[in-house]
C-alpha positions as CSV (number, residue, x, y, z in Angstrom):
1,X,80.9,93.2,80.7
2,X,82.7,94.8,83.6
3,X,83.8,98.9,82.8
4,X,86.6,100.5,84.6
5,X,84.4,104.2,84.8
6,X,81.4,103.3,87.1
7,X,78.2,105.1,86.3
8,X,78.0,108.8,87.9
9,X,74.9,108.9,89.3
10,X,75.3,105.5,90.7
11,X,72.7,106.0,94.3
12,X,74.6,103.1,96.2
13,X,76.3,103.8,99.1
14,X,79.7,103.3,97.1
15,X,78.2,105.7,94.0
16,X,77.5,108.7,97.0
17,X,81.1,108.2,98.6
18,X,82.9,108.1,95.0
19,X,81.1,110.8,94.0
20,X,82.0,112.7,97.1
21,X,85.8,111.7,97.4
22,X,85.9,112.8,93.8
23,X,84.5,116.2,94.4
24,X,86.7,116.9,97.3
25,X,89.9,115.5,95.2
26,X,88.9,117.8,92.6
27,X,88.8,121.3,94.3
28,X,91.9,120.3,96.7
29,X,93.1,119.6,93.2
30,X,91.8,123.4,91.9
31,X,93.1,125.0,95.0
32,X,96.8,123.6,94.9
33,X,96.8,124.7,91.3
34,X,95.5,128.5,91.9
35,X,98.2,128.5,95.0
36,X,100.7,127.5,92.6
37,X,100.1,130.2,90.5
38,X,100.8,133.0,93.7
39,X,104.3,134.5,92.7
40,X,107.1,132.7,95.3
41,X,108.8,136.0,96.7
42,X,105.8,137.0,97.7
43,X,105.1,133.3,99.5
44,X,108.4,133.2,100.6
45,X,108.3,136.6,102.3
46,X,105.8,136.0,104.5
47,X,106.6,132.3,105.6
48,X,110.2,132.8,106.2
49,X,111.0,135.7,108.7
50,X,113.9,136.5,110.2
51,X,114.2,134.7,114.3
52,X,114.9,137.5,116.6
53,X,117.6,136.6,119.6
54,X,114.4,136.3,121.9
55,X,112.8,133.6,119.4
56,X,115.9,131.6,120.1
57,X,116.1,131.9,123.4
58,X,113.3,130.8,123.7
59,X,113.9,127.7,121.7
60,X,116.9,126.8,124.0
61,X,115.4,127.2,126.7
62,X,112.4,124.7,125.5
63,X,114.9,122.3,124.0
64,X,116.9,122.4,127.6
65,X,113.5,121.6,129.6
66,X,112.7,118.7,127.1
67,X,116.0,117.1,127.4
68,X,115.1,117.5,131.2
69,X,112.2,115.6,130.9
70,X,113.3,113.1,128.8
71,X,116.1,112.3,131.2
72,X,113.6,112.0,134.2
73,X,111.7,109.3,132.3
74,X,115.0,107.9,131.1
75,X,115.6,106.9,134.9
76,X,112.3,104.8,135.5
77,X,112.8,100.8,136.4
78,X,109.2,99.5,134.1
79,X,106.4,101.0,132.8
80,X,105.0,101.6,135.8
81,X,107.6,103.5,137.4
82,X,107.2,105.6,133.6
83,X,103.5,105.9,134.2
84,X,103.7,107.2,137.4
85,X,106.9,109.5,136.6
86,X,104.5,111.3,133.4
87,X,101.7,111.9,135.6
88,X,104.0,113.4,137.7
89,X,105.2,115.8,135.2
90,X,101.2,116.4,133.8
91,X,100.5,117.7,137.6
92,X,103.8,119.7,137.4
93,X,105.6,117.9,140.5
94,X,109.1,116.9,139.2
């Protein structure tokens, strides 16, 4: 007779790992249930912040460099040409 609930104190290999995996399912289980619970302005308050003009300058100026790059490595013949042009950048010679 073959059972769909295997014993819980099985002491095989798969017995230790089920009963592990189920332990670990169970309190990530517990925790997303008690964070659930947290009122959302509260949440929301401190994920979502208003971006200052510096924070988005910032991001430009990021998003400007990685279009950059991305067009320097655009430009290369094969793979090694592109192998050679991303160690390049990872040394900082451009």
């Amino acid at each position: 007779m073959r059972t769909n609930d295997p014993p819980l104190y099985d002491n095989s290999l798969t017995g230790i790992l089920a009963r592990l995996t189920h332990g670990i399912l169970q309190d990530a289980n517990e925790r997303a249930q008690k964070d659930s619970t947290v009122p959302s302005s509260t949440f929301a308050s401190t994920v979502s912040r208003p971006r200052g003009w510096l924070d988005r300058l910032d991001t430009w100026f990021w998003k400007q460099e990685m279009k950059s790059r991305e067009a320097f490595l655009a430009q290369s013949t094969d793979i090694f040409d592109l192998e050679q042009r991303m160690r390049r950048l990872e040394r900082g010679r451009d």
